[in-house]
Every structure is written in C-alpha cells, then in structure tokens.
C-alpha positions as CSV (number, residue, x, y, z in Angstrom):
1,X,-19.7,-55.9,-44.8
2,X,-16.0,-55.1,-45.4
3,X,-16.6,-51.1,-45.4
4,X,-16.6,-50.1,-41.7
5,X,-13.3,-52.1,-41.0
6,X,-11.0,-50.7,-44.0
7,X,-12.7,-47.1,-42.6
8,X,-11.3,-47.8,-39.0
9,X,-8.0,-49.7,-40.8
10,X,-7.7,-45.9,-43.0
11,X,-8.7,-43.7,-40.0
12,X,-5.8,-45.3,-38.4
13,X,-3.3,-45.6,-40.9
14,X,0.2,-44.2,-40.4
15,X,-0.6,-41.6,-42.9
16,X,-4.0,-40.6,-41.2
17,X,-2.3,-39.9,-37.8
18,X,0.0,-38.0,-39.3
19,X,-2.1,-35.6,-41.3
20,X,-4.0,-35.6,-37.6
21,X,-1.2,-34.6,-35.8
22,X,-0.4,-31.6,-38.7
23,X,-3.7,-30.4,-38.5
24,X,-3.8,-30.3,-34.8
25,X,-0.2,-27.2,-35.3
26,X,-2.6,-25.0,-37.5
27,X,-3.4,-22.5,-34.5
28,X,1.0,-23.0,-34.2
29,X,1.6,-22.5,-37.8
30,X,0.1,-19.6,-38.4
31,X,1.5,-18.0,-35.3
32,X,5.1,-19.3,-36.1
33,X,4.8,-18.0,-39.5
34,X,4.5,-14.7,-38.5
35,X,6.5,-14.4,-35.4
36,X,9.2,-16.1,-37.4
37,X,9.1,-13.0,-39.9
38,X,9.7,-11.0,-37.0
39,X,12.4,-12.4,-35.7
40,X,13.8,-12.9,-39.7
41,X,13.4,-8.8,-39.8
42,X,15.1,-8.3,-36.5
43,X,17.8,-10.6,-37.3
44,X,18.3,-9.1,-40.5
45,X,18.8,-5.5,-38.6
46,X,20.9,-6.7,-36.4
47,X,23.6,-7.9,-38.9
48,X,23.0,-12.0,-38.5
49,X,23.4,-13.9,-42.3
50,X,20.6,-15.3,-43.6
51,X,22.4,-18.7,-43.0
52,X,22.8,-17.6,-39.4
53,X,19.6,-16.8,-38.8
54,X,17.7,-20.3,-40.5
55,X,20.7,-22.1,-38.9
56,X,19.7,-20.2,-35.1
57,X,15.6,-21.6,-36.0
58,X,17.0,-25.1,-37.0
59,X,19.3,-25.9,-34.4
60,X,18.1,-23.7,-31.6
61,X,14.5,-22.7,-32.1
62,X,13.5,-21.1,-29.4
63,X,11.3,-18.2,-30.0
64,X,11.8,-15.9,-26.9
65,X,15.9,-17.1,-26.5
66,X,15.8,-15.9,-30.3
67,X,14.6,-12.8,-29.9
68,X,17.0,-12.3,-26.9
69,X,20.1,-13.4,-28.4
70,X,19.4,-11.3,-31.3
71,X,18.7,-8.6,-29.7
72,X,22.2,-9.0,-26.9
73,X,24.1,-9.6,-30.7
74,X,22.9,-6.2,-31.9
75,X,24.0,-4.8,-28.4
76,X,27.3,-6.3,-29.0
77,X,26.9,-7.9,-26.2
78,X,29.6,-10.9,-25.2
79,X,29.1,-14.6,-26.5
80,X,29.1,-15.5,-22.8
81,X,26.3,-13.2,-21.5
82,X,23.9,-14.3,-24.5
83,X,24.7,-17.6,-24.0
84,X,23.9,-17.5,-20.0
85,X,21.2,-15.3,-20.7
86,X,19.3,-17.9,-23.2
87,X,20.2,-20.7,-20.6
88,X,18.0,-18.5,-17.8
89,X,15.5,-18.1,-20.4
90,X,15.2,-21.6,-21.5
91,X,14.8,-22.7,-18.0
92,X,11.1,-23.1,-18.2
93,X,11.6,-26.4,-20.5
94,X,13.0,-28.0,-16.9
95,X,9.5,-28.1,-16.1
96,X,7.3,-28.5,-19.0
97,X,10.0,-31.7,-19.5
98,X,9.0,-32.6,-16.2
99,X,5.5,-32.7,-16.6
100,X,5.3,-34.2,-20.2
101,X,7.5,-36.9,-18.8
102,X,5.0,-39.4,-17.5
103,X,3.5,-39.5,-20.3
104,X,6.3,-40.8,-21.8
105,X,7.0,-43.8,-20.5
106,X,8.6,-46.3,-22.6
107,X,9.7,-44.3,-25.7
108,X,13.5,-44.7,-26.4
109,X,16.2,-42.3,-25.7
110,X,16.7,-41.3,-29.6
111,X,12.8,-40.7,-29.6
112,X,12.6,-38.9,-26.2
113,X,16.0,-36.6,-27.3
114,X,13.9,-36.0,-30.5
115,X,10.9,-34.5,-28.5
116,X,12.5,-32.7,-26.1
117,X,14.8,-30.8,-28.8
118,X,11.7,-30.0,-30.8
119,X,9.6,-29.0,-27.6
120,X,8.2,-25.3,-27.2
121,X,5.9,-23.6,-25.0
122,X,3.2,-23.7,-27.6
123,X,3.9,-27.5,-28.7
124,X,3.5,-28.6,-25.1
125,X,0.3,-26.7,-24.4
126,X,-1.2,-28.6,-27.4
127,X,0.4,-31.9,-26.2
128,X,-1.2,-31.2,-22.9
129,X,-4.4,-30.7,-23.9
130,X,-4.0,-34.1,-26.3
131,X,-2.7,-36.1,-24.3
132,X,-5.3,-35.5,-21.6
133,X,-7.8,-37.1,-23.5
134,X,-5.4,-39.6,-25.7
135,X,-2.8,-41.8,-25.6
136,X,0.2,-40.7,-27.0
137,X,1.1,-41.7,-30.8
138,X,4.8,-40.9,-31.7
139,X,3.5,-40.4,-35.4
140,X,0.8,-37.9,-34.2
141,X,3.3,-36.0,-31.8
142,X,6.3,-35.4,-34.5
143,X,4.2,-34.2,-36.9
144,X,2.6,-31.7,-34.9
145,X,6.2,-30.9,-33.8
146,X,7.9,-30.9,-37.3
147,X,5.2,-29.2,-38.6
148,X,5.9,-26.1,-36.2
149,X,9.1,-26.2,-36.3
150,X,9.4,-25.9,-40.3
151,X,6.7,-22.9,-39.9
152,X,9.1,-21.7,-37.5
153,X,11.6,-21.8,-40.4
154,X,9.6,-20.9,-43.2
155,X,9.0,-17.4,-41.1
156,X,12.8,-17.0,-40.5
157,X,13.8,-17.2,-43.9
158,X,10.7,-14.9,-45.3
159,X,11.6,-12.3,-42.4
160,X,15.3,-12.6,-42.9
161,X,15.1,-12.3,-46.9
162,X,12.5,-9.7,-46.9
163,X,13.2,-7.6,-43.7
164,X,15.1,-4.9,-45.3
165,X,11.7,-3.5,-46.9
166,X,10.3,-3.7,-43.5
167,X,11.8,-0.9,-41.0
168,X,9.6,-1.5,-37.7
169,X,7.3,-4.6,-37.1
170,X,5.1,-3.0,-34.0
171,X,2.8,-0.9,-36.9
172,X,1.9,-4.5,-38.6
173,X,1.5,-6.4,-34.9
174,X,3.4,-9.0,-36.0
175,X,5.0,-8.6,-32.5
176,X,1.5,-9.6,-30.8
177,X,1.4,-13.1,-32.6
178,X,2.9,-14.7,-29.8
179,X,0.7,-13.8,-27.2
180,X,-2.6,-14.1,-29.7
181,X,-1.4,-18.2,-30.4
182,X,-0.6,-18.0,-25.9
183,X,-4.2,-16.9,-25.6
184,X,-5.6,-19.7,-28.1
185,X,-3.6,-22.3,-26.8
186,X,-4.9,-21.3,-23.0
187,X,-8.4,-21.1,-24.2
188,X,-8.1,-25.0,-25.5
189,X,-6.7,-26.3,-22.0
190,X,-9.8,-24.5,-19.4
191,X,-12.2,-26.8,-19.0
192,X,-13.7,-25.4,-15.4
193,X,-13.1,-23.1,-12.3
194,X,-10.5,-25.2,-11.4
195,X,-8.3,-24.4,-14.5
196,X,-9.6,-21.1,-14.9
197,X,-8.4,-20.2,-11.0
198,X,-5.1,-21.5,-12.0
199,X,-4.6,-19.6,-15.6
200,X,-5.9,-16.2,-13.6
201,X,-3.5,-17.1,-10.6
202,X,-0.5,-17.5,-12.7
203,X,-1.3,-14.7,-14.9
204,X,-1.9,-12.7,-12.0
205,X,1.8,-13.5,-10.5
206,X,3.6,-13.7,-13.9
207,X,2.3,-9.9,-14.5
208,X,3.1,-8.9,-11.2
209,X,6.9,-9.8,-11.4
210,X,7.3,-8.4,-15.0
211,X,6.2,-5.1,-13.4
212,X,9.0,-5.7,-10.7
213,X,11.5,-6.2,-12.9
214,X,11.8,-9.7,-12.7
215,X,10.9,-10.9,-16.3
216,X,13.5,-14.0,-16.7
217,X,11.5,-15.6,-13.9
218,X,8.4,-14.2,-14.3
219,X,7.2,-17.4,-16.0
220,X,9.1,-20.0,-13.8
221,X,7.9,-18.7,-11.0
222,X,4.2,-18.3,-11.8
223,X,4.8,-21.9,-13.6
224,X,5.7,-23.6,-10.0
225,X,3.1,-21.5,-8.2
226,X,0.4,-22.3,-10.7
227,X,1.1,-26.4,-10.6
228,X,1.0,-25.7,-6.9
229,X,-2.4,-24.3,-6.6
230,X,-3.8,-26.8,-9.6
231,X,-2.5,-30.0,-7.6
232,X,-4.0,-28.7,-4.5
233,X,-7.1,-28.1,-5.7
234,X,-6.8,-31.5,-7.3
235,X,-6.3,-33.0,-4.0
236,X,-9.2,-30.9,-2.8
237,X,-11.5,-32.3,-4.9
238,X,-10.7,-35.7,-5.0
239,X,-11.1,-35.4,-0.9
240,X,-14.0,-34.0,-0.7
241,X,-15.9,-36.4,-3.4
C-alpha cells in the first residue's frame, strides 16, 4: 500500500516543517504579543514615531535593549550612552552564539548571519531544547524565528498605535510577560537534578547580583557560572558511570 509512504512524504514536506516549526513559537508569540504592546506604549510616551518604533523591532529586536534604549531616549540621554549601554546588554548573545554554534556546522554564512540576527533569549531556549533531541532543519528553525519576530512586531505596532489610551502598563501585568514566557521556556528544558541544580544555581546568583546592583551582568555572569556547574556535573556523571 501507497498510504503510509505519501503520510511520511506529507509529514515531511517543506510545508509540514514549517507549520512545525511555527507551532513550536506559540509559548513565544503570545508572550511577544504582549510584551511588544508594552514596549509600543512606552515608546509611544517617550516620544519615538510609530515608524521608529516598528523600525527599532525590525532591525534591532531586542526585547530588554528595547526597553533600555527607550527608556535612556525619554531620559534624554546621549546617542553614545544608549548605544554602549544596549552593546553591555546584548552581551549575553556572545554566549548563547557560542553554544548554539556546534550545532551549526555546515550552514552558510548568509544562513548563519540570518540566525544569529533573529536570535533571542527566548528563541534559543526553544532551539535548545529542539535541538537536543533533533537535528536541526533550517525550514523548522526560521519559522520558529520569523514567527517570533513578526509577533514581536505585531505587539510594537498595536502598543505604539494604541498606547495613548493606556497611561501605566504595571495595573494590566503586561510587564510580567517576559518572565511568565522565561519561566515556560525553563520548565521545557529540566529534565532531572542535574538541570534543575543548574536553573536553581543560576537563578540563585543572577538574583543575588541584581540585589547588588549589578543588573547588566547579572545574567552573564550567572550564564558562565551556570554552564560551569552543568559541564561539571556532566563530567561527573559520565565518570562515575
């Protein structure tokens, strides 16, 4: 019978993968929708356009160098200092690059500039977890990325062309978003003690140098301490079995 291989040839069409990979940014989407309206609304305050502010999602999009910049703009603060400012922030993507990287190997430059432009903290925690247990399909990845990114968008310009009506987001919690899609996107990646005692290590430090007024490296730091502890306890185990 002809039936089970044009199932396999349709589960693994080019169209198929890519509906995959857009279904696999939902958790993204709906965060990016509504953390995108925040930002729109805070732009919007702070006296960006509304073509500033879709052009800042499109070309930069960033989420927390966003927020920053908009917030340094309203402070009328100088292009230099935002500019260094988002650099420090950004950081981070040195080493989410670097770990993504292997898995990489032998995609193009165009196609590796692509990825890396369109990377995010949340996109790489789901290509993490995917690509643990897959190997990775170009079609898949960018359209979990565009995906995000045009959610990312869609938020902006809603925020942006609506934020007047809105005069402080904290009553709605559209400012806890972020962290709700962190927490769903950490949930998907423990799978046992040793990446639990990793999260609660890195969570432990990152908190600990927010409250000593070290947020821009809060997360870098906890980041390299956190990759630390996982490979040693990766060692660990491989040793001892």
């Amino acid at each position: 019978m002809s039936t089970p291989e044009l199932t396999e040839e349709k589960i693994h069409s080019p169209a198929a993968r890519w509906m995959s990979g857009m279904a696999s940014a939902l958790p993204i989407v709906i965060g990016y929708v509504t953390i995108g309206f925040a930002y729109g609304v805070l732009a919007n305050k702070a006296g960006l356009s509304m073509l500033n502010t879709l052009l800042m999602s499109l070309i930069v999009f960033a989420g927390s160098a966003q927020f920053i910049a908009v917030g340094l703009f309203a402070a009328g603060a100088p292009l230099l200092s935002i500019i260094a400012t988002t650099f420090v922030v950004n950081l981070r993507h040195l080493l989410m690059s670097a770990s993504i990287a292997p898995k990489l190997q032998g995609w193009g430059k165009a196609r590796l500039a692509w990825y890396a432009f369109e990377l995010t903290d949340e996109t790489f925690g789901l290509h993490s977890a995917h690509f643990a247990q897959h190997t990775p399909d170009p079609l898949w990845v960018f359209a979990a990325n565009l995906t995000s990114q045009v959610a990312w968008v869609a938020g902006s310009w809603l925020g942006a062309a609506f934020g007047q009506l809105i005069s402080d987001v904290r009553p709605y919690a559209l400012d806890y978003a972020l962290p709700a899609m962190f927490i769903a996107l950490l949930v998907m990646q423990l799978r046992g003690l040793n990446t639990l005692l990793v999260a609660a290590a890195a969570g432990v430090v990152s908190t600990g140098l927010m409250l000593a007024g070290m947020d821009q490296w809060s997360v870098i730091l906890a980041t390299l301490l956190g990759a630390t502890l996982g490979m040693g306890l990766e060692l660990w185990i491989n040793k001892e079995s």
